[in-house]
C-alpha positions as CSV (number, residue, x, y, z in Angstrom):
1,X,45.1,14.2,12.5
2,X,41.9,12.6,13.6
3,X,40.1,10.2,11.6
4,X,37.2,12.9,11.0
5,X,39.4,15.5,10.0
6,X,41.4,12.7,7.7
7,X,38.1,12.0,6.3
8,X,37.4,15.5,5.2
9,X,40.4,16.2,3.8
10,X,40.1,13.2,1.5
11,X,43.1,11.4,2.3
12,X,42.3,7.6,1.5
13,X,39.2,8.5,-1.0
14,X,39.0,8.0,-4.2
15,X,39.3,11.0,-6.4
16,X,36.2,13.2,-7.0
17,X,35.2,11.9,-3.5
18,X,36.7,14.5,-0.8
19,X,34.1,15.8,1.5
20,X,31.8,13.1,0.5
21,X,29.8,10.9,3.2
22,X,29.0,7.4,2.2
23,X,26.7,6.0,4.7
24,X,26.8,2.4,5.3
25,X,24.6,-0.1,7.1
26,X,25.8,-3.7,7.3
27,X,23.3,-6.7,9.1
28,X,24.7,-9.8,10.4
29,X,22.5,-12.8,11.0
30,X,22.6,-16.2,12.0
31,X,19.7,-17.6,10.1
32,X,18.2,-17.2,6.2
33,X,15.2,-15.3,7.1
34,X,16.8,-13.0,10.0
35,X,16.9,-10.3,8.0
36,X,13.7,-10.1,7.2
37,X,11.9,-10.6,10.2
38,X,14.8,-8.8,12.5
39,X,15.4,-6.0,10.2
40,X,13.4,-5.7,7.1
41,X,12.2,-2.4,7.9
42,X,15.4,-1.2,8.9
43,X,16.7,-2.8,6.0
44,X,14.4,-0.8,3.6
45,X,14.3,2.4,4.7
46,X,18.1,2.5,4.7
47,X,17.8,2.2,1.3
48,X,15.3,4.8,0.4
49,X,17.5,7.4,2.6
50,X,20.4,6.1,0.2
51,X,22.5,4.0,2.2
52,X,24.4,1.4,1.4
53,X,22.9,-1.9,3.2
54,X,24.9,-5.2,3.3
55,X,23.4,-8.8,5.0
56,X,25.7,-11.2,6.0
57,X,24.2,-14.7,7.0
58,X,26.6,-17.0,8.9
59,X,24.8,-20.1,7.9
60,X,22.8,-21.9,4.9
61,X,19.9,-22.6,7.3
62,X,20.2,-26.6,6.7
63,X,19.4,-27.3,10.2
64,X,16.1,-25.7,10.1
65,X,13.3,-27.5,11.8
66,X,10.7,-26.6,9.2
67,X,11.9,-28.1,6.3
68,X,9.5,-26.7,3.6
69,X,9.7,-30.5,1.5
70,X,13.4,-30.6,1.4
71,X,14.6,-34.2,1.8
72,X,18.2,-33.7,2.7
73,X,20.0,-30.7,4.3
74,X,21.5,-29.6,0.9
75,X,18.0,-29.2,-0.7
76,X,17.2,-26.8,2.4
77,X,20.3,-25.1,2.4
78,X,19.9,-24.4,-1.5
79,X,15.9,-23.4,-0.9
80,X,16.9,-20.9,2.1
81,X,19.7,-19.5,-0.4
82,X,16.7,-18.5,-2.7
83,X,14.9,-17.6,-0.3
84,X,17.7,-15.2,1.1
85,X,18.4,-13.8,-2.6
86,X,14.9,-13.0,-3.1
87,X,14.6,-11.3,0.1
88,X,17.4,-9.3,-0.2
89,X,15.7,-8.0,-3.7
90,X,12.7,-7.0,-2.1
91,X,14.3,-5.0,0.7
92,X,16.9,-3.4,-2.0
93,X,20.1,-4.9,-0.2
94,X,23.4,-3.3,-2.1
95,X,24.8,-6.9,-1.6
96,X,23.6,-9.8,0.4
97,X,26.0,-12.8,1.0
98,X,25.1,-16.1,2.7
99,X,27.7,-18.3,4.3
100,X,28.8,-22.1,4.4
């Protein structure tokens, strides 16, 4: 059995879910801020078309060269964390996550 033809026949779904499509989109950038400028858009209408959209960000953005008045690289890397939650609200991400 293909994985399609698995799919359809609800084998590894949850009950109620057989014959259901979930649509997923999942981003992964490098920076705090990527997603916005790389894929906000994307990001957005994703949602409004009632897919599931996921950001992954490999790093806290501490070694950024615009430093916004942070006076050590744990100031900026808590700053861009904001600044990664709040852009994640705006583009309705299902789940945004930021990494050490």
């Amino acid at each position: 059995m293909d994985a399609r033809a698995t799919y359809d026949a609800g084998i590894g779904q949850p009950e109620g879910w057989k014959g259901k499509q979930v649509r997923r989109l999942l981003v992964i950038t490098a920076h705090p801020d990527d997603e916005a400028g790389g894929f906000g858009g994307t990001l957005l209408l994703s949602h409004e078309h009632g897919i599931e959209t996921h950001v992954i960000c490999l790093t806290p953005g501490q070694a950024a060269s615009n430093r916004g008045g942070a006076k050590s690289d744990e100031e900026l890397s808590a700053m861009r964390r904001q600044e990664f939650a709040r852009s994640c609200d705006l583009l309705k991400v299902t789940r945004g996550e930021g990494l050490d």
